[in-house]
C-alpha positions as CSV (number, residue, x, y, z in Angstrom):
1,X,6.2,4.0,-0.2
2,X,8.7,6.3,1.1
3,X,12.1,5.9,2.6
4,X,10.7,6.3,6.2
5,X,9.0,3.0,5.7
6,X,12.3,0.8,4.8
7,X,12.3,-0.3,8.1
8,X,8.7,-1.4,8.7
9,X,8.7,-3.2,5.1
10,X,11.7,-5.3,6.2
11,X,9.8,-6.4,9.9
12,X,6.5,-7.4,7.2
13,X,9.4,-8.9,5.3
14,X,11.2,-10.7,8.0
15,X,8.1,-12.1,9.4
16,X,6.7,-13.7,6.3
17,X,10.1,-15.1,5.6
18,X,10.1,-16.9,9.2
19,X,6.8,-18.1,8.9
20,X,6.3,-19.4,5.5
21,X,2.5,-20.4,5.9
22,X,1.0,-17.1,7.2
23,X,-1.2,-15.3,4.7
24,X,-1.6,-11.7,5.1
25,X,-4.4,-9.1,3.5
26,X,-3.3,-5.5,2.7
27,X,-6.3,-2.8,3.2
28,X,-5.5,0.3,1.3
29,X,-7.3,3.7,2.2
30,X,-8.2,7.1,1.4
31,X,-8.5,10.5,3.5
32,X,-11.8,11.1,0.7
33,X,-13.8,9.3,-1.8
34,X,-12.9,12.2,-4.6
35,X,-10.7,11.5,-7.7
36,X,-6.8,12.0,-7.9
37,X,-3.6,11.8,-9.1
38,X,-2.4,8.5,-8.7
39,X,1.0,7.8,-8.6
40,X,3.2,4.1,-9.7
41,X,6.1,2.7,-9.7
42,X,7.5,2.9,-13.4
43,X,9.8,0.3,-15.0
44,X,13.0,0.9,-12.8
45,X,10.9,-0.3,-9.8
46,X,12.2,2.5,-7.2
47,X,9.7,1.3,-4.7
48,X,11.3,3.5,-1.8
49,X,11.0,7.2,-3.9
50,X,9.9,9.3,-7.0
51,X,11.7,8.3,-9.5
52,X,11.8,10.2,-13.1
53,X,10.3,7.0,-14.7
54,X,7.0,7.2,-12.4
55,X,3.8,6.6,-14.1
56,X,1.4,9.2,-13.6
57,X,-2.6,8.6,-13.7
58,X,-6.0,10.0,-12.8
59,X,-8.4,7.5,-10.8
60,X,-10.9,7.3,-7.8
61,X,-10.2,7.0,-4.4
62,X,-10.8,3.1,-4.8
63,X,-8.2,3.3,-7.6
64,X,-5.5,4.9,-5.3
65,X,-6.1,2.9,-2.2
66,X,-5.6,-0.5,-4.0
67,X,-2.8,0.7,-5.6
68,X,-1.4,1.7,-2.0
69,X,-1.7,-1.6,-1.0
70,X,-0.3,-3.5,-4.6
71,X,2.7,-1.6,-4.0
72,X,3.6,-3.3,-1.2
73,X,2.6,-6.8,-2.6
74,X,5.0,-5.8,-5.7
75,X,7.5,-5.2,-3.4
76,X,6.9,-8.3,-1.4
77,X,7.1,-10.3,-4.1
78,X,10.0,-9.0,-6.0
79,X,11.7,-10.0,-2.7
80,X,10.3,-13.7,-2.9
81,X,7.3,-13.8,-1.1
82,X,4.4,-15.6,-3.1
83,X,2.2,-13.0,-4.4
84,X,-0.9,-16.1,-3.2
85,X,0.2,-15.7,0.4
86,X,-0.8,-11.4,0.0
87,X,-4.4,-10.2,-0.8
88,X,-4.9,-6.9,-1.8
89,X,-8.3,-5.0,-0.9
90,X,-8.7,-0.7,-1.6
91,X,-11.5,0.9,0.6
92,X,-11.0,4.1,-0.9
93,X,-12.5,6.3,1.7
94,X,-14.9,3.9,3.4
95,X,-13.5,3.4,6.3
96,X,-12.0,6.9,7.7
97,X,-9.8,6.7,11.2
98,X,-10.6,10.7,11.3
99,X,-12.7,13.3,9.9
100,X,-11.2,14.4,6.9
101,X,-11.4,18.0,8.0
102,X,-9.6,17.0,11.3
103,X,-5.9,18.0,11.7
104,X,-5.9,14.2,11.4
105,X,-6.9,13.8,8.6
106,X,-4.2,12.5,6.5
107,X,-3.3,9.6,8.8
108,X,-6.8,8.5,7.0
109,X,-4.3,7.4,3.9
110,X,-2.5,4.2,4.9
111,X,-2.1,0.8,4.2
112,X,-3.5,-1.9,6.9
113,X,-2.0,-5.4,7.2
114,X,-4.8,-8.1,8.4
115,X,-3.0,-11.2,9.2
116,X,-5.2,-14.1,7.5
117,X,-3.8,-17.1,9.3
């Protein structure tokens, strides 16, 4: 996550907090289906930037768009939201909005919230 999405992680926040019975699935995704660096919180838990304990790996694009999306469930959670209410789902590059040659084509990695009920 970066610190440009504070703001819309505290509205996901604020609207699981006011209703406590909504469940919520994250779909993570990838601009390709190649393999890449993948990049995770390390143990100090700076969800909002690169911090120098960052855990650095190699996986496939499966690997890095569920790991998009657990991020956000960690997050969730280590504010008090039960981790049963948030299901986590990676599509890797399955589902494309845009060409991955388009000019576009990075708006292809993102996170999607599905409201469950």
């Amino acid at each position: 996550m970066t610190p440009a999405s504070k703001e819309q992680m505290q509205s996901l926040l604020d609207m699981l907090q006011e209703t406590p019975s909504m469940r919520i699935r994250l779909n993570g995704h990838t601009n390709s289906n190649d393999r890449g660096k993948i990049i995770y919180a390390g143990p100090s838990k700076n969800y909002f930037g690169l911090s120098a304990d960052r855990i650095e790996k190699t996986g496939s694009a499966k690997d890095l768009s569920t790991a998009r999306a657990q991020v956000i469930k960690d997050w969730l959670a280590a504010q008090g939201i039960a981790e049963d209410r948030i299901e986590v789902v990676g599509w890797g590059g399955t589902k494309p909005l845009y060409d991955k040659k388009s000019t576009n084509a990075r708006k292809n990695g993102r996170v999607a919230l599905e409201v469950l009920n």
